[in-house]
C-alpha positions as CSV (number, residue, x, y, z in Angstrom):
1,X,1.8,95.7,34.9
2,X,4.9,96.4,32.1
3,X,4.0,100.1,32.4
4,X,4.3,99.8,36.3
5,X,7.5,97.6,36.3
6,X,9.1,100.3,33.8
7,X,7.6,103.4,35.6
8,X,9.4,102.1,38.8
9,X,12.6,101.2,36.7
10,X,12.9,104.7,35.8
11,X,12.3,106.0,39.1
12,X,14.8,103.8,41.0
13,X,17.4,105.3,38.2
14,X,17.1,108.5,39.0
15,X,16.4,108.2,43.1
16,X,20.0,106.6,42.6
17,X,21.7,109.4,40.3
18,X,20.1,111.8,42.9
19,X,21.3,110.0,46.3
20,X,18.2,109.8,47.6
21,X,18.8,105.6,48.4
22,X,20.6,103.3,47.4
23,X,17.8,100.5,48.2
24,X,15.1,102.8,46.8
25,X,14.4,100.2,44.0
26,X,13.3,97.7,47.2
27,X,11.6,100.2,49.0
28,X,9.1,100.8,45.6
29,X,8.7,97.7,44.9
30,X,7.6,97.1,48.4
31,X,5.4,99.6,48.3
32,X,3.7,99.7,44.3
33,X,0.3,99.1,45.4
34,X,-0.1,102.9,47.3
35,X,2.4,104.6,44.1
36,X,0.3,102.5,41.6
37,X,-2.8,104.1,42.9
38,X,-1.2,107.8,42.7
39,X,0.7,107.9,40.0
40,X,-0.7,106.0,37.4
41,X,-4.5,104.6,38.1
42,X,-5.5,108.2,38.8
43,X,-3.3,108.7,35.3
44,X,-2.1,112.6,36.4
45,X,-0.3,113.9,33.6
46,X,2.7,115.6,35.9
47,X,6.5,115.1,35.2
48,X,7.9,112.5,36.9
49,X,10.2,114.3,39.4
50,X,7.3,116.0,41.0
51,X,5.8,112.5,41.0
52,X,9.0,111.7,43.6
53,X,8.5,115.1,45.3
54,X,4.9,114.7,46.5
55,X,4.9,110.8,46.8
56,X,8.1,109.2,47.8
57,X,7.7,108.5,51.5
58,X,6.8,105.4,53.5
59,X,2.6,105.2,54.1
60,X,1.1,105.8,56.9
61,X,0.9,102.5,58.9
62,X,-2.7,100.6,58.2
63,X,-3.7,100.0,61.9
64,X,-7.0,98.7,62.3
65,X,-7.6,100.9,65.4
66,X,-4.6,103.3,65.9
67,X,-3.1,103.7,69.2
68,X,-2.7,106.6,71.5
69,X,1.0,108.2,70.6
70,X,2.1,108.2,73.8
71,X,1.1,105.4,75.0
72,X,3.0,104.0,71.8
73,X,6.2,105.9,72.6
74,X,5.7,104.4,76.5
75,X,5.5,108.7,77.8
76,X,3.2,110.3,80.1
77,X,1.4,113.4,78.1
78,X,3.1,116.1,79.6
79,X,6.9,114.2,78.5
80,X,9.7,117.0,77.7
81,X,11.1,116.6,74.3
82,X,14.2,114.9,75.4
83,X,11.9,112.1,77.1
84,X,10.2,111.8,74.0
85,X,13.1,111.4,72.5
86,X,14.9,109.0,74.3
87,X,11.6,106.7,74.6
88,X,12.2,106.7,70.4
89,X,15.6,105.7,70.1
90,X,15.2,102.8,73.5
91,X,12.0,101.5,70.6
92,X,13.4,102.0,67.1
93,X,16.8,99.7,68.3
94,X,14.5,97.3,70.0
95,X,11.9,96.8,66.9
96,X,14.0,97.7,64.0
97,X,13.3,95.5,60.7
98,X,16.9,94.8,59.9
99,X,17.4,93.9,63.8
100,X,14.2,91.5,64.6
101,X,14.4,90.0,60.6
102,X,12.1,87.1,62.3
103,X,9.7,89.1,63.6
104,X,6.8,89.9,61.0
105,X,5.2,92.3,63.3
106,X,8.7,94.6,63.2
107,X,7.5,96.8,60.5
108,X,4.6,97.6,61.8
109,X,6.3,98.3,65.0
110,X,9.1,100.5,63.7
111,X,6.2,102.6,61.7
112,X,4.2,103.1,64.5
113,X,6.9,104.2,66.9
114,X,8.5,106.7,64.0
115,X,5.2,107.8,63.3
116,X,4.3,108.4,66.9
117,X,7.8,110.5,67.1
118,X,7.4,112.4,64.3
119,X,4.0,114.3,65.7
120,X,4.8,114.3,69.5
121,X,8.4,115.6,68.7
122,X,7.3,118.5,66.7
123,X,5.7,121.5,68.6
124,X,3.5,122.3,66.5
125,X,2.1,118.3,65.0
126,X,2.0,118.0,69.0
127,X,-0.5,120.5,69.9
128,X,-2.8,120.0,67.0
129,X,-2.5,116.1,68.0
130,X,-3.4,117.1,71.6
131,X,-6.3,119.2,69.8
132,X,-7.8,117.0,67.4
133,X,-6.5,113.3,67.5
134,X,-4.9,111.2,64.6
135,X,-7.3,113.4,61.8
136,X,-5.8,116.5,63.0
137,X,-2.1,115.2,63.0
138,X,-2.4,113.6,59.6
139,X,-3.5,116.9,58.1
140,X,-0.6,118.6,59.4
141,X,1.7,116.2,58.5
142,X,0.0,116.7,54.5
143,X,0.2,120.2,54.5
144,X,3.4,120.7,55.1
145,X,5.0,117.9,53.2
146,X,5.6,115.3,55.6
147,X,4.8,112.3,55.6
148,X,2.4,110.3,58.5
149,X,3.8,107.7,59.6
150,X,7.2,108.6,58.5
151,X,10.4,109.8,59.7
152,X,10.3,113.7,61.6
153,X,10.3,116.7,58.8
154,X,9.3,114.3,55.9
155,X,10.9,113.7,52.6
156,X,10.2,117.3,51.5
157,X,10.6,118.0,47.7
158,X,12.7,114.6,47.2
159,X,15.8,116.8,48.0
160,X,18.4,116.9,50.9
161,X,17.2,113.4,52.5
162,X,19.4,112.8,55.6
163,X,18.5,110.1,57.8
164,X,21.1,112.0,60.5
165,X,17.6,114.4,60.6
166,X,16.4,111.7,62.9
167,X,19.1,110.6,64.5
168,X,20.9,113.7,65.2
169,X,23.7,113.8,68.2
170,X,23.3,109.6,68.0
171,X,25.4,107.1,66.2
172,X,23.6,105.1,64.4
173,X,26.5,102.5,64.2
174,X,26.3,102.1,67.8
175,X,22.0,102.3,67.5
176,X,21.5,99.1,64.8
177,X,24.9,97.0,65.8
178,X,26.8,98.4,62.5
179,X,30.5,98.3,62.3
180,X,32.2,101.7,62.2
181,X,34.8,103.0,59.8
182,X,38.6,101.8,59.7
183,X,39.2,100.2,63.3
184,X,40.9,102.8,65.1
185,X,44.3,102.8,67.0
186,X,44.1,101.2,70.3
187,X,46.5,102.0,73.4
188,X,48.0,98.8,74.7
189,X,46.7,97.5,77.8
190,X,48.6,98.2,81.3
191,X,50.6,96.2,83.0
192,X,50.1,95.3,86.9
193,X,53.2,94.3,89.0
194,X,54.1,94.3,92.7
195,X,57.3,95.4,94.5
196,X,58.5,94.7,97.9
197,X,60.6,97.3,99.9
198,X,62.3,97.2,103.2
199,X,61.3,100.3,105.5
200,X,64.4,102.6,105.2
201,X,64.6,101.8,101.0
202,X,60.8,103.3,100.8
203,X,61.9,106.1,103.4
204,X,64.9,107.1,101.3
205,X,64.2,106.3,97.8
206,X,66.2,103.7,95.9
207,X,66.1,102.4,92.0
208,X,64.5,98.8,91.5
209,X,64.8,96.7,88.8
210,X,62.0,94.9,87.6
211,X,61.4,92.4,85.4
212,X,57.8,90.9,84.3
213,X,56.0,89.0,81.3
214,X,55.2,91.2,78.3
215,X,55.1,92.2,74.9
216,X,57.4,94.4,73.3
217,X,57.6,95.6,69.6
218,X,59.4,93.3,67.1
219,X,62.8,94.3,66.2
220,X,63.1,92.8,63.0
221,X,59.9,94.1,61.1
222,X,59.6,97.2,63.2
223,X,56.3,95.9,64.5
224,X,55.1,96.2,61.1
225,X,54.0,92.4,61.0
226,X,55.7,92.2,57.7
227,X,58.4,89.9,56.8
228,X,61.3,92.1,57.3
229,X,61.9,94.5,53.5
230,X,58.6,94.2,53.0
231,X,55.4,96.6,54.0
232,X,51.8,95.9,54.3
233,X,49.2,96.3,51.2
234,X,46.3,98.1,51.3
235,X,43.4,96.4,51.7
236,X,41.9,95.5,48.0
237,X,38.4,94.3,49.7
238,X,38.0,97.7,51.4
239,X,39.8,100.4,49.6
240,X,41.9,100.6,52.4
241,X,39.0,101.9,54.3
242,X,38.7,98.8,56.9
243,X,34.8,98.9,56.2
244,X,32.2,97.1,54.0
245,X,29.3,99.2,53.5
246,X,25.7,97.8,53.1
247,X,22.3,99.1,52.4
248,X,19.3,98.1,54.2
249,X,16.0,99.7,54.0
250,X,16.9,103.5,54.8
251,X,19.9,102.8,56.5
252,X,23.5,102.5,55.1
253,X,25.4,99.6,57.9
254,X,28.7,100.0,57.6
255,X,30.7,96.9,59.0
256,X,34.2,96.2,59.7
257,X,36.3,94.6,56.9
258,X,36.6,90.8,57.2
259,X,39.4,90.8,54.5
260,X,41.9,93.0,56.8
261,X,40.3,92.9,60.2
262,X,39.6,96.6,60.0
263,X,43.5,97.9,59.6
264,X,42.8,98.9,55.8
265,X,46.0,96.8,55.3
266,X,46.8,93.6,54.2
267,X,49.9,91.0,55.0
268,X,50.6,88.8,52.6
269,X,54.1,87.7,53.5
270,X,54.4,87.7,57.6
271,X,57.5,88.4,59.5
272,X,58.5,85.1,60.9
273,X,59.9,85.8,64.1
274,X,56.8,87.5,65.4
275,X,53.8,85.5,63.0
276,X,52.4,88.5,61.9
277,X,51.6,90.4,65.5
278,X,54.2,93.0,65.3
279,X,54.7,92.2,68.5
280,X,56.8,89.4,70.5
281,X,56.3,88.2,74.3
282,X,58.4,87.6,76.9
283,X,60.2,88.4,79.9
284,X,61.1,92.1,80.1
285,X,63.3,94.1,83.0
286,X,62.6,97.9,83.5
287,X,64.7,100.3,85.9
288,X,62.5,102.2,87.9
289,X,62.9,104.7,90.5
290,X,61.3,104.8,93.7
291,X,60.7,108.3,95.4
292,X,61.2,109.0,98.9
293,X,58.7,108.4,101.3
294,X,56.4,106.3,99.3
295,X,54.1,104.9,102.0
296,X,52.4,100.6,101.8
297,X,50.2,100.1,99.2
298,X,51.0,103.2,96.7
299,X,51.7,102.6,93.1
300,X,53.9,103.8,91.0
301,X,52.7,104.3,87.2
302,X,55.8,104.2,84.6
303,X,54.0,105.7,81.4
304,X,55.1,103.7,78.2
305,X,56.3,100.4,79.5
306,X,52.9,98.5,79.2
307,X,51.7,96.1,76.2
308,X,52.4,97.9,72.9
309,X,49.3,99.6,71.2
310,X,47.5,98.1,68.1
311,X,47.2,99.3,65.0
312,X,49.4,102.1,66.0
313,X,48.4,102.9,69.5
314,X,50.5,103.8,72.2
315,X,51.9,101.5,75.0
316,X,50.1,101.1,77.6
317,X,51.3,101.9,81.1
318,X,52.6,99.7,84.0
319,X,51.9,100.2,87.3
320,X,54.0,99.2,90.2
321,X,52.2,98.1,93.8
322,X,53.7,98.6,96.3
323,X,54.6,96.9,99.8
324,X,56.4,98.3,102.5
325,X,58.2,96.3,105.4
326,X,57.3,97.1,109.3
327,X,60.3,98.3,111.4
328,X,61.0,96.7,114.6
329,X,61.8,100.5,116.2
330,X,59.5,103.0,114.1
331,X,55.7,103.0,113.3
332,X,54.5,105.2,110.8
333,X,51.5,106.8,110.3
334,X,51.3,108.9,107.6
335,X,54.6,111.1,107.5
336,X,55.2,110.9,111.1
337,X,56.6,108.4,113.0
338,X,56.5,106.8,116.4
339,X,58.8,105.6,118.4
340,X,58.5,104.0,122.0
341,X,61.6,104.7,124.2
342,X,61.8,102.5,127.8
343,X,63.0,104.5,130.8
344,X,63.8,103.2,134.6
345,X,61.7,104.2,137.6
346,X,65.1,106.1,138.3
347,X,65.2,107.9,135.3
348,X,61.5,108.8,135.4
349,X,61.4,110.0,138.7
350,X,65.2,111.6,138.7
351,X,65.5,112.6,135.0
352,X,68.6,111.4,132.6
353,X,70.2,111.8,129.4
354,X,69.2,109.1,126.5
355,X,70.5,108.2,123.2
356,X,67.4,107.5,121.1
357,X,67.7,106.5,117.1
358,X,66.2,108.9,113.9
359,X,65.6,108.3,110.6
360,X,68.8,110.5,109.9
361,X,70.8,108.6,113.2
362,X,71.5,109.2,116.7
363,X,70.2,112.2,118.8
364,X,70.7,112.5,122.7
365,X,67.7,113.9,123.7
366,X,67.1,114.8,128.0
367,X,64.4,112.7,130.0
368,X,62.7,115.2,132.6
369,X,62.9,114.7,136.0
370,X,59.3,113.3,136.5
371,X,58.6,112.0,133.7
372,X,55.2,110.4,133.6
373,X,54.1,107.2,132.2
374,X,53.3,107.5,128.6
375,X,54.6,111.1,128.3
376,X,55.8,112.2,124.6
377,X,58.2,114.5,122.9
378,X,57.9,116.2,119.3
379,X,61.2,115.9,117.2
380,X,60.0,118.6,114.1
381,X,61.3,117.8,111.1
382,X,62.4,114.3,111.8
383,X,60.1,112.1,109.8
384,X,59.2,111.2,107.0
385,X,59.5,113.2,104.1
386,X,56.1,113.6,101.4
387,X,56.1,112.5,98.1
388,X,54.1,115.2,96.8
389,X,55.4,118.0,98.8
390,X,58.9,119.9,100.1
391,X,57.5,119.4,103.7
392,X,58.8,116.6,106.3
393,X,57.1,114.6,109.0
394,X,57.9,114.9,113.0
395,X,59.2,112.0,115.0
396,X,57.1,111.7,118.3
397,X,58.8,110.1,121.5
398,X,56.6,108.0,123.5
399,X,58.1,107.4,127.3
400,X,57.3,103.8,128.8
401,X,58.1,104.0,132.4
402,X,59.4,100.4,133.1
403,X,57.8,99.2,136.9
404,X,60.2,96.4,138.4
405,X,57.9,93.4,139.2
406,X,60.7,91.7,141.4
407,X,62.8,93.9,144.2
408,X,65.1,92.8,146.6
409,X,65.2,93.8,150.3
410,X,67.4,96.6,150.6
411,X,65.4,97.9,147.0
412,X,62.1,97.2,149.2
413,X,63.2,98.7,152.4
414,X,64.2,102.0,150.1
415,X,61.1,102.5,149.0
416,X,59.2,102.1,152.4
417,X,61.7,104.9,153.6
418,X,60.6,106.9,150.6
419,X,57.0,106.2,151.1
420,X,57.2,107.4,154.7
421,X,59.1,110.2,153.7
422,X,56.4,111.2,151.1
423,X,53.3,110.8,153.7
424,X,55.5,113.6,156.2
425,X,55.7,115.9,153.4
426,X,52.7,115.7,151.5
427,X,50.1,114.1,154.0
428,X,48.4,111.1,154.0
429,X,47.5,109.5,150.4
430,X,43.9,109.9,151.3
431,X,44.4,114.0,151.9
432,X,42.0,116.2,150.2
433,X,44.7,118.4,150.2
434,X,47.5,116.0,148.6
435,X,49.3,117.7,145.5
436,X,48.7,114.5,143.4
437,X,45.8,112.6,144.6
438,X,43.7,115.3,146.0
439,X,41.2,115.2,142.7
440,X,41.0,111.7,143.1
441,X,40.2,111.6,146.3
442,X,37.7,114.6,146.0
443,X,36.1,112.9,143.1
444,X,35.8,109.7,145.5
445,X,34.2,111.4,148.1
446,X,31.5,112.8,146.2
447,X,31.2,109.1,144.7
448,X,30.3,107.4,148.1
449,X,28.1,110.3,149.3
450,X,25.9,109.6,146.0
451,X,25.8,106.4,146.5
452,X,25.1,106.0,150.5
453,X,21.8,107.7,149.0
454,X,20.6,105.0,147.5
455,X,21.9,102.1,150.2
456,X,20.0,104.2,152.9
């Protein structure tokens, strides 16, 4: 037992002066009984580094009655390699020893499922697995080096172990919960705010000032943090890193720094106007500028003027939400807008001369004779004018024709006269041959033929 405790001193000494592991002395130790039985009960006479080359590699794990690989990796037979792949990684995070530390079971777990991996994700291991079962998939793994059980490609020679071999493309940070290395810049977070405009001020642009809660960088440290002559150390704890590195089993879990939160610098005299944060809160006024023809419910982003970054990291951006008034004369829809314009029965029928407003002012603008109910004219280029273009919106004229609900005499014998004098020249109103209702009263016609059909 002296031999064996000195035998596995030795090795542990040198799997650390090579960087195989820095926890290889656990892993041994954990394992004696199967290195016992290789290297010193069967008493070869080899040098001890080949003893490392053919032997140091997790066992092949002891199941009573092993399972089928793929229904251990959860995959149909005919899984791509990426399916197998991601079925692995979903398993080893959900079963992993250092994760599941009250679970006795884990280890097993985590060998089966690597093991499982190793032969399904390798072409060749697959097929002769497919071919021959567990037998034929441990052979392979034996002839080339590997390891059953193991991790995919084996511990070959003792050299060039990289645990990145099995986790290529992942982080294996992000995989088993680790911390990463020093806590990177951060941009500060944006701002929200809302602004109110009156219609014409969103039409023609204006400047707005606007003032809101937030942080801005300390003027007396510089947003350092540090009581003002002074500069922040670096971290003793970490190196200036802003991570604490672990072993555990096979893997290296590196964690943030609890010493200086991950910033590789420490404070040990803080700026007393802003306690430390670099940063100090309150209200804040920015100028902004608000381009023409910014339509309700647009933001405006102001790059820069958000909450200030940590550990570094840029301001963040505030955004400004915008509202816009209704006119009592103009609707808008889009860049266009709409306005109604009431006209007499006179002015309808006789045509006129009206002065009508614009975004830009007045315009006279002529009223047909005729003019029908609901009739419109196109002003081009009299709208509103784009935000993200050189081009300008129309203003469209809408005529309401207004219909007197309350004549006098004289008014009511006029239009009598004009009634009659309408019938002499154009026929009566029910005339199939009346210039204005003679599709109506066509279209009526054919109505009550069709339907005496069905009264009959």
């Amino acid at each position: 037992m002296n031999y064996n405790k000195y035998l596995l001193r030795t090795i542990n000494k040198k799997c650390i002066s090579r960087g195989y592991f820095t926890t290889s002395k656990r892993f041994l130790y954990n394992n004696r009984s199967t290195f016992s039985s290789r290297c010193i009960l069967n008493q070869q006479e080899q040098p001890l580094q080949q003893y490392i080359k053919r032997h140091f590699r997790p066992s092949t794990p002891s199941f009573e009655e092993k399972r089928d690989l793929y229904e251990v990796l959860g995959v149909s037979r005919d899984a791509s390699k990426q399916d197998i792949k991601k079925a692995f990684y979903g398993l080893a995070k959900k079963y992993h020893p250092d994760t599941n530390s009250g679970d006795p079971n884990a280890h097993k777990h985590f060998a089966e499922i690597s093991n499982a991996y190793d032969v399904l994700y390798d072409d060749k291991k697959r097929q002769v697995y497919d071919m021959a079962g567990h037998q034929g998939a441990t052979a392979e793994n034996m002839e080339h080096g590997g390891f059953p059980g193991g991790f995919p490609g084996g511990f070959q020679g003792g050299e060039n172990i990289n645990v990145e071999d099995l986790f290529g493309g992942f982080d294996l940070n992000d995989l088993f919960g680790g911390g990463g290395g020093r806590s990177k810049s951060t941009q500060g977070s944006d701002i929200q705010v809302n602004l109110h405009l009156d219609f014409m001020e969103a039409v023609n642009g204006c400047e707005k000032d606007i003032s809101f809660y937030g942080g801005s960088k300390c003027t007396p440290c510089d947003g350092s943090g540090a009581k003002p002559g002074t500069k922040p150390q670096t971290c003793k704890n970490c190196g200036g890193t802003g991570t604490q590195t672990r072993s555990n089993g096979f893997f290296q879990m590196a964690s943030t720094c609890r010493t200086c939160k991950g910033s590789g610098k420490v404070i040990k005299e803080h700026c007393s106007t802003c306690k430390g944060k670099g940063v100090n809160q309150g209200q804040r006024t920015v100028n902004i500028k608000v381009p023409p023809g910014i339509n309700n419910g647009s933001s405006i982003r102001v790059p820069g003027q958000g909450e200030p970054g940590l550990k570094g990291g840029r301001r963040g951006n505030l955004f400004v939400n915008v509202t816009v008034s209704e006119h009592e004369l103009f609707r808008r829809q889009g860049n266009d807008i709409h306005l109604d314009v009431p006209i007499t029965l006179a002015q309808a029928i006789l045509g006129d001369t009206v002065t009508i407003p614009t975004l830009s002012g007045e315009v006279d603008l002529k009223v047909p004779k005729g003019t029908q109910p609901g009739e419109k004219r196109v002003l081009k280029n009299k709208g509103i004018p784009s935000v993200n273009s050189n081009g300008t919106g129309s203003q469209y004229i809408h005529f309401i024709v207004n219909i007197p609900k309350n004549i006098n005499s004289k008014q009511e014998e006029l239009i009598k006269e004009f009634d009659q004098e309408d019938k002499n020249h154009n026929g009566p109103l029910d005339s199939l041959s009346h210039p204005i209702l003679s599709f109506w009263n066509k279209a009526m016609k054919r109505w009550r033929e069709y339907s005496n059909k069905f009264k009959n």
